[in-house]
N, C-alpha and C positions, 0 to 999 in steps of 0.2 A: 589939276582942274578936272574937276566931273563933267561926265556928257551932258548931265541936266544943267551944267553950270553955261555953255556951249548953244543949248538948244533953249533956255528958258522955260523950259518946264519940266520934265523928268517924269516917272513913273508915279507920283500922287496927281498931277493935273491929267495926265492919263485915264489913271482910276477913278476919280471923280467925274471925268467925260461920260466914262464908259458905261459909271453909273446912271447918268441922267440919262443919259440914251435907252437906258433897260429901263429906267423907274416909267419915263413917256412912255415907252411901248407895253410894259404892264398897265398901266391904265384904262380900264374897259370903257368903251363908247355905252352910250346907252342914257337911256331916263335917271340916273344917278345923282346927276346936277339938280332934276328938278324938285328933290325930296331930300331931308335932314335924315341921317340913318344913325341905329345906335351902333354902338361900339363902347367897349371899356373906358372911362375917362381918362384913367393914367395911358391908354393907346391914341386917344385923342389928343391929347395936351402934347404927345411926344410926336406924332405929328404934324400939330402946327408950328412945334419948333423945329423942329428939321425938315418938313418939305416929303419925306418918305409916304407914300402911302398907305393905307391900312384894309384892310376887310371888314365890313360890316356885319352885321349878324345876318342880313339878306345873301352874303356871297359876295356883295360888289366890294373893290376895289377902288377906294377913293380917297383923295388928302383932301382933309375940312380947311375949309379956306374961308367960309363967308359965315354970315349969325342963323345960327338954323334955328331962329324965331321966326324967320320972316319966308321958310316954306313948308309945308306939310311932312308927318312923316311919312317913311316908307312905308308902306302895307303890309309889305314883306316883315323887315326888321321886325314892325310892332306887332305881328303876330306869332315872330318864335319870340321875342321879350312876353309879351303874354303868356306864353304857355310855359317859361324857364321861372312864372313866380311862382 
């Protein structure tokens, strides 16, 4: 019998803890919630499927969770998207 068989979880429920506790604490505080920011769509999409966070083209650090129709863009973002056409 394995220790994880003993203990109920083993070294993947570990890893996955250990994860979320780093992915939370990577997540910057700040005005980021209250603006839609760009990013790659294939880094967006892979995002909302796993919960990981991403960086926008402002620097923030943020997993898209809600319809970013329904807030302003970043200032930020849309002026380096601006100047990268």
């Amino acid at each position: 019998m394995a220790d994880s068989d003993l203990t109920g979880g083993g070294t993947d429920t570990l890893d996955r803890e250990l994860e979320e506790l780093l992915t939370k604490e990577l997540v910057e505080d700040g005005d980021h919630e209250r603006f839609s920011h760009y990013a790659p769509k294939d880094k967006i999409m892979e995002s909302m499927v796993t919960g990981k966070p991403l960086r926008a083209l402002c620097g923030k650090l943020w997993t898209p969770s809600r319809d970013p129709e329904k807030f302003p863009v970043c200032p930020t973002c849309k002026e380096i998207y601006e100047k990268l056409k």
